[in-house]
C-alpha positions in Angstrom: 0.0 0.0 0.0 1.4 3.7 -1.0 0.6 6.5 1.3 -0.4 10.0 0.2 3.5 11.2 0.3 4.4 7.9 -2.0 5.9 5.7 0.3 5.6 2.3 0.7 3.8 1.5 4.0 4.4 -1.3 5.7 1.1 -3.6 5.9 0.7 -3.9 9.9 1.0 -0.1 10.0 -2.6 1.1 10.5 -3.5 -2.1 12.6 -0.3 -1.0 15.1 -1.8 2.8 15.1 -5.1 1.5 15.5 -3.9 -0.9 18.9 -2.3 2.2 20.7 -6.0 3.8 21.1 -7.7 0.1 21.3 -8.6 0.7 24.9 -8.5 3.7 25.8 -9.1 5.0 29.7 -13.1 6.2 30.9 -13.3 9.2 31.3 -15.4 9.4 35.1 -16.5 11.4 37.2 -18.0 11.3 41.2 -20.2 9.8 42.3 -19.4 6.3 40.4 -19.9 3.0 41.0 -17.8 0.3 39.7 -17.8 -3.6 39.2 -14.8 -5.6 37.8 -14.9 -9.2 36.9 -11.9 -11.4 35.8 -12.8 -14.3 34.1 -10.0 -16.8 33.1 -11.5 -19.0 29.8 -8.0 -20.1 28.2 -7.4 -19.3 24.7 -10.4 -20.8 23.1 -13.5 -19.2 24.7 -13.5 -16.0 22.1 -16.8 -17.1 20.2 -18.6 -18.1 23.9 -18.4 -15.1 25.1 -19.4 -13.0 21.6 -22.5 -15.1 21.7 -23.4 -14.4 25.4 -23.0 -10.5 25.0 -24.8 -10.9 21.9 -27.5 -12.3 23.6 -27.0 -9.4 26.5 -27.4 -6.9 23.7 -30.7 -8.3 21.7 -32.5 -8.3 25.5 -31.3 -4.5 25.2 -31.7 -4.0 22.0 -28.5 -2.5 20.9 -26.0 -3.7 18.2 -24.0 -6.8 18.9 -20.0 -6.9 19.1 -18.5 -8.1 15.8 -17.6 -12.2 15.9 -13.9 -11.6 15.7 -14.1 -8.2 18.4 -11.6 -7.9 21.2 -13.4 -5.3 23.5 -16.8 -3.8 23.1 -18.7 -1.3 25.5 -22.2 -1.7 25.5 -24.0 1.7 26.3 -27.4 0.6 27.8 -30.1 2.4 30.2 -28.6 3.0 33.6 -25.0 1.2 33.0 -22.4 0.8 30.8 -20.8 -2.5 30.2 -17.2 -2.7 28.7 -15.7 -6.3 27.7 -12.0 -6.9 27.2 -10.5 -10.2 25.7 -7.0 -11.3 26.7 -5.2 -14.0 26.2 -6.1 -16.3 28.5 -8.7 -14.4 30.5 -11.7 -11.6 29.6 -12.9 -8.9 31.8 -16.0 -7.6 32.3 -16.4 -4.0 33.8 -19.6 -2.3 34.5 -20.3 1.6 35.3 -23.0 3.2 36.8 -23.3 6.9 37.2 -24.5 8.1 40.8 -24.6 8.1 44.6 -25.0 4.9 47.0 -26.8 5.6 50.5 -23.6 4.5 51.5 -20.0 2.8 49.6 -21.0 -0.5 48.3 -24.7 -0.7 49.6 -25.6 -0.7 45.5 -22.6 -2.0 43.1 -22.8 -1.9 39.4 -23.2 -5.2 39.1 -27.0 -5.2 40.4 -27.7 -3.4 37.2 -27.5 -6.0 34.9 -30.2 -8.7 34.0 -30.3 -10.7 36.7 -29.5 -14.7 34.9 -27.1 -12.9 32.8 -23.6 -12.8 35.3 -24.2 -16.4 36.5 -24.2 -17.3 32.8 -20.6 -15.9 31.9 -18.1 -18.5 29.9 -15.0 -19.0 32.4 -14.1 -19.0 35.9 -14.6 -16.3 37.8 -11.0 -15.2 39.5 -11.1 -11.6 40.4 -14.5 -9.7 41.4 -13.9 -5.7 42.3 -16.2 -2.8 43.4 -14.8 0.5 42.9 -16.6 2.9 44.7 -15.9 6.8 43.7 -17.0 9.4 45.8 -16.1 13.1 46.4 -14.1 14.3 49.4 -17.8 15.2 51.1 -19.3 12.0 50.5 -17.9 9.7 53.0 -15.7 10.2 55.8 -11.9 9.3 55.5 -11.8 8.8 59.3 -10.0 4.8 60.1 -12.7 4.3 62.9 -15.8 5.1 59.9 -13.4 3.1 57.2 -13.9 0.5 59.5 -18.0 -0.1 58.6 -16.5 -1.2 55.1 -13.3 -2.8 55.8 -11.5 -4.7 57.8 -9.4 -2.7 59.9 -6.4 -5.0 60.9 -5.9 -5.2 56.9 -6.5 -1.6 55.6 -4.3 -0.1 53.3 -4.5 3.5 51.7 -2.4 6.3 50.1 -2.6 9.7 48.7 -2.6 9.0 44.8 -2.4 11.0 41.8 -0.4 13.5 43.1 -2.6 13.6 45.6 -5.6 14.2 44.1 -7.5 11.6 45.5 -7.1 9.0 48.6 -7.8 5.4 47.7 -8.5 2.9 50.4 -8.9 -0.9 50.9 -7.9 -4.3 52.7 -7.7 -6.2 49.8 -10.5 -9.2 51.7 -13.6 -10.6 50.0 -17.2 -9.3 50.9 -19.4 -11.9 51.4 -20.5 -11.7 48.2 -16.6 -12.7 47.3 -15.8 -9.1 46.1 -12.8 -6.8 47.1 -13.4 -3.2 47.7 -11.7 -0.2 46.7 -12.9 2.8 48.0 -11.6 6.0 45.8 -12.6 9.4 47.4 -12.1 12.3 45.3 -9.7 14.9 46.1 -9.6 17.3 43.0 -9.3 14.4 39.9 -10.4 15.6 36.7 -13.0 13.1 34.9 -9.1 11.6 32.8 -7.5 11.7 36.1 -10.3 9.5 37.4 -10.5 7.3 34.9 -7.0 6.8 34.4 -6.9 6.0 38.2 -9.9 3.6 38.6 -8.5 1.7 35.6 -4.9 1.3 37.2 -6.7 0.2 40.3 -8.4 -2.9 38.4 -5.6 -3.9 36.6 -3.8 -3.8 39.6 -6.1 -6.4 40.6 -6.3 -8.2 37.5 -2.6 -8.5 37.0 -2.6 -9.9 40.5 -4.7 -12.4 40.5 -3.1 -14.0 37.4 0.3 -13.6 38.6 -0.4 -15.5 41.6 -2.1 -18.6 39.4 1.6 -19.9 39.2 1.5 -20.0 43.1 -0.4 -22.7 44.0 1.4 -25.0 41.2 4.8 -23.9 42.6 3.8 -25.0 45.9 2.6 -28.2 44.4 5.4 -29.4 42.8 7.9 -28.1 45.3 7.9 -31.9 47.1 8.8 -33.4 44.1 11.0 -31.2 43.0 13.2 -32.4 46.3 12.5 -35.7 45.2 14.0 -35.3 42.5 17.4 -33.2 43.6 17.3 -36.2 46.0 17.4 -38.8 43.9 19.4 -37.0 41.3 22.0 -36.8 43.9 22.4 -40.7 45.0 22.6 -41.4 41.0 26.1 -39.0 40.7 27.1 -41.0 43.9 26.7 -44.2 42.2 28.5 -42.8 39.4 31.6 -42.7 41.3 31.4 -46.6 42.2 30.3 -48.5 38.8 33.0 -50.1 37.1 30.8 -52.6 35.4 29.2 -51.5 31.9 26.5 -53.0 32.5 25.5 -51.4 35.6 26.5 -47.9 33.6 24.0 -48.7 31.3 21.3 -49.1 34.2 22.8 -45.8 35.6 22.4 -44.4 32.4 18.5 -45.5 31.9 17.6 -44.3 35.6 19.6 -40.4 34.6 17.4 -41.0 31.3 14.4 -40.9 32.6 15.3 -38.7 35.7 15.5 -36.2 32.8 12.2 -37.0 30.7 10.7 -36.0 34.2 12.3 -33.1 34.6 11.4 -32.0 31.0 7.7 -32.8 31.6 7.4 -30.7 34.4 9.7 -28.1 32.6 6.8 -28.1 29.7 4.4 -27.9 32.3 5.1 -25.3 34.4 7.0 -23.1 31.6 3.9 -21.1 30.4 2.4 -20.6 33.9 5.5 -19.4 35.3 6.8 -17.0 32.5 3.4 -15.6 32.8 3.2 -15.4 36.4 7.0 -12.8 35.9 5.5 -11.0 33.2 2.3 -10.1 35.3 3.9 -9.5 38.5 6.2 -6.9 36.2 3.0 -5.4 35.4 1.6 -5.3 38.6 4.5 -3.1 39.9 4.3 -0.9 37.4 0.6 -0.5 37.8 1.9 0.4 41.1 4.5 2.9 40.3 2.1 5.1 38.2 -0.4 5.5 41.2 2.3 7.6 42.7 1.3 6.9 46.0 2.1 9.3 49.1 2.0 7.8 53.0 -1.4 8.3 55.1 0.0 7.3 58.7 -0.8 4.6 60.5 -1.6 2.4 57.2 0.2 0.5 54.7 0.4 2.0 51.4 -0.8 -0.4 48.7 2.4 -0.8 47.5 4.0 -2.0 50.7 0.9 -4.2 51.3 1.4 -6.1 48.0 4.9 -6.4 48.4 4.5 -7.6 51.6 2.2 -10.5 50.1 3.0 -10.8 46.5 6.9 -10.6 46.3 7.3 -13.9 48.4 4.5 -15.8 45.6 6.3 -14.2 42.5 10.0 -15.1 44.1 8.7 -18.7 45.0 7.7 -19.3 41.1 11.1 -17.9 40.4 13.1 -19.8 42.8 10.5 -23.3 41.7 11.4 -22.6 38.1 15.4 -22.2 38.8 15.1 -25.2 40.8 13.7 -27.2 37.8 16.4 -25.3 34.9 19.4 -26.4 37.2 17.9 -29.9 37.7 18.0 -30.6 34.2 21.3 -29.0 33.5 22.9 -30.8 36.4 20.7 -34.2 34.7 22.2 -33.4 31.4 25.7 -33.3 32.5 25.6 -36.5 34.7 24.1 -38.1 31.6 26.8 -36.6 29.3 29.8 -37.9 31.5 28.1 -41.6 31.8 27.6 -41.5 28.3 31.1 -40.7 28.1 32.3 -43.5 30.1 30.2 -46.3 28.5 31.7 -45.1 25.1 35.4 -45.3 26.6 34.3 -48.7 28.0 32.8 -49.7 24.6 35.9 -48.4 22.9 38.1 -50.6 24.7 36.1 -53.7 24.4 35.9 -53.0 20.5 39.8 -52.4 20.8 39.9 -56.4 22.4 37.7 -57.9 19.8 39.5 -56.6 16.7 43.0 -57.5 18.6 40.7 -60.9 19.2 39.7 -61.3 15.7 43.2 -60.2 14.0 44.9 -63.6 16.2 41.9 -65.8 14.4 42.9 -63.9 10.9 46.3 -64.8 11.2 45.9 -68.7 12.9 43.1 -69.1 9.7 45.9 -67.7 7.5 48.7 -70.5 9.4 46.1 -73.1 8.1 45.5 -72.0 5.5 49.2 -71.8 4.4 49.2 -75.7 5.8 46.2 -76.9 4.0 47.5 -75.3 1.2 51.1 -77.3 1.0 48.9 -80.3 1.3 46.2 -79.8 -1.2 49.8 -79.6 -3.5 50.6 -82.7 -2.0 46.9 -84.8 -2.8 46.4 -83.2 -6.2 50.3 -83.7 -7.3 49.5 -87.3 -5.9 46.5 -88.2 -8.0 47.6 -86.2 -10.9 50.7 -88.1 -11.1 48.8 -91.3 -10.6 47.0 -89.8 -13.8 49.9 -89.6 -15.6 51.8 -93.2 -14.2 48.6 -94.8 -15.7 49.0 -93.2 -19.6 52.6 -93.8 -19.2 52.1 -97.6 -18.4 49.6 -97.5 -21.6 52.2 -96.1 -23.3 54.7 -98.1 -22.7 52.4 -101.7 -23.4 51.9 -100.1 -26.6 55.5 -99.8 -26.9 55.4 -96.1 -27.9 57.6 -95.2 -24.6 59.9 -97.5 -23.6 60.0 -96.9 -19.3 56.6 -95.5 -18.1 58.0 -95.7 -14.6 60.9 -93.6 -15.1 59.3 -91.6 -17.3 56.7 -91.0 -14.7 59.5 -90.1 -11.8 60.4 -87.6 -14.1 56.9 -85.9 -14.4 57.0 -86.1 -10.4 58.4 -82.6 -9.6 57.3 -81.1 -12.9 53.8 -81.9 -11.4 54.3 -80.3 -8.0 56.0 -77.2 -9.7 52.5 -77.2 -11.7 49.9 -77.7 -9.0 52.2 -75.0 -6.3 52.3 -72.8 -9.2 48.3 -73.0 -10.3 47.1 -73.0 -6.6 49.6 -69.4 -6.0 47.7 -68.2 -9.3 44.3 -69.2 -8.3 44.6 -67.6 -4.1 46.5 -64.4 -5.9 43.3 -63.8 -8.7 41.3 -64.1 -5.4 42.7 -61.3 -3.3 42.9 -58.9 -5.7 39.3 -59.5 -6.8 38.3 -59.0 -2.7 40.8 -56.1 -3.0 39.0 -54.6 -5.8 35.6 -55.4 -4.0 36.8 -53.6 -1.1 
């Protein structure tokens, strides 16, 4: 394709200006109320959920997402519903304009049909009810944060430059959602926006970083096993002198390693994601720019206080299992090594073996050969003493017995010489072969 100054432009380019603005932030404003889902539905369950919000938008009567869509925001009476497919998960967030009687008596989420949430395709893994209120409209006081949190847990900080104070303890309601409660300093509707959508992606990111948590801890047993056993195999090592227990040593490092690479393959997704969203989740962090409200953890120091140890114990579970299998690898390398030296020198002996046989078969050979010049000068001879006795009845030679002493060595000088000829034609034809 040519753009309007002539040049060639590459065919990705509109598509990559196109995903820089694919979801932008809401722009908001107080009072707001806020519900987040996180479902996780793998890498196949697009079409699923296209269907269900197309069914969502014929009750409504509004026009349907397109089959292949990523994201799509519904704008409906009373709410407004904004879907987001990921990789391996999809959110669903829902806004609703106006004030509560009080911070989470009415979320968003009460606002849609009612058999319509149950219904979602996935798993639910994060719910979230952002609540957005102006400085006026609650009271910021640790005793009244108490009525919706719980107080040993809370967390808050001055965010935004301080523009607004966000609070929270990070605990399920009883309906399974966690609260933040946003109260509004001096944002401007993008400030807002920007800031509520930082503080569910925060959550988001979380939740999927610690999915490689409960996996690490799972395997961590056998990962011991494995350094355990992996360790009385190298001492064995040291000890076998017999090939064929090398070879046994050899088939146990074998499939030492085949376990090792299974759970390598396993884990290797889960755990490269788990990194790359707890990356994310610190930089969701960082751009809060958060400033200390005394006596309460700062949101950052709560999630570090929680998360680091999950996201190091993936790391550490995943080191564990790349040094195993180097570790596996060089064992198996050096036995390999020393069942080809072994094999080396037992190939050494049997062509040593086989060279005495060559030359004993060539000694007899030599031996049979002197007397198959003996047997066939015998009974050529006896031949010829036979035609010379004719000969001599007939009176055409006068002695056939002398006559035959003197074909006697004239014979063997034939038969030697033929039999030389005949092995010579022979060794240069399996020369020739060769």
């Amino acid at each position: 394709m040519v753009s309007q100054t002539g040049i060639t432009t590459h065919t990705l380019r509109d598509t990559l200006l196109k995903e820089a603005h694919a979801r932008p932030f809401e722009s908001l404003e107080a009072p707001l109320r806020v519900s987040h889902l996180l479902m996780h539905t793998g890498t196949s369950g697009r079409s699923e959920e296209v269907a269900h919000l197309t069914a969502l938008c014929e009750r409504l009567r509004v026009d349907p997402p397109d089959a292949e869509a990523g994201h799509f925001t519904l704008e409906a009476r009373g709410f407004r519903l904004r879907w987001e497919r990921h990789t391996e998960f999809s959110t669903y967030t829902i806004f609703v304009s106006g004030a509560e009687s009080e911070p989470f008596a009415e979320p968003a989420s009460t606002q849609l049909p009612t058999q319509w949430l149950p219904q979602l395709p996935g798993e639910l893994l994060a719910a979230t009810h952002v609540t957005l209120v102006g400085a006026n409209g609650v009271s910021t006081n640790i005793d009244s944060l108490g009525r919706y949190f719980q107080a040993d847990s809370l967390a808050g900080s001055y965010c935004s430059g301080g523009a607004a104070s966000v609070w929270t303890d990070f605990m399920a309601d009883r309906d399974g959602f966690l609260r933040f409660l946003v109260v509004d300093e001096s944002l401007n509707p993008m400030q807002a926006g920007r800031l509520v959508q930082r503080l569910l992606e925060l959550e988001t990111y979380r939740f999927m970083a610690l999915l490689g948590f409960p996996l690490a801890r799972e395997l961590s047993p056998e990962i011991t096993e494995m350094e355990t056993q992996l360790g009385t195999l190298m001492d064995q090592l040291s000890d076998v002198s017999d090939l064929a227990d090398e070879r046994d040593l050899l088939s146990a490092l074998s499939d030492l390693s085949a376990r090792v690479e299974r759970l390598m393959a396993r884990t290797n997704f889960r755990f490269s994601a788990t990194a790359a969203y707890g990356t994310l989740v610190r930089r969701r962090l960082q751009v809060l720019r958060e400033q200390r409200i005394e006596g309460v953890s700062t949101l950052d120091e709560f999630m570090e206080r929680r998360l680091a140890p999950a996201l190091d114990t993936c790391v550490h579970i995943g080191d564990r299992l790349e040094r195993i299998s180097k570790r596996v690898s060089r064992g198996a390398n050096l036995l390999r090594t020393r069942v080809d030296v072994a094999l080396e020198a037992q190939n050494r002996d049997l062509l040593e073996s086989m060279n005495r046989r060559a030359r004993l078969q060539l000694r007899l050979q030599e031996t049979v050969e002197g007397l198959s010049v003996v047997i066939l000068s015998y009974y050529t001879v006896s031949l010829i003493s036979y035609a010379f006795d004719g000969l001599a009845g007939a009176g055409i030679l006068a002695n056939g017995r002398i006559a035959t002493a003197v074909a006697i060595p004239i014979v063997i000088a034939l038969v030697a010489f033929g039999i030389r000829r005949s092995r010579g034609r022979i060794l240069r034809d399996d020369a020739d072969a060769g």
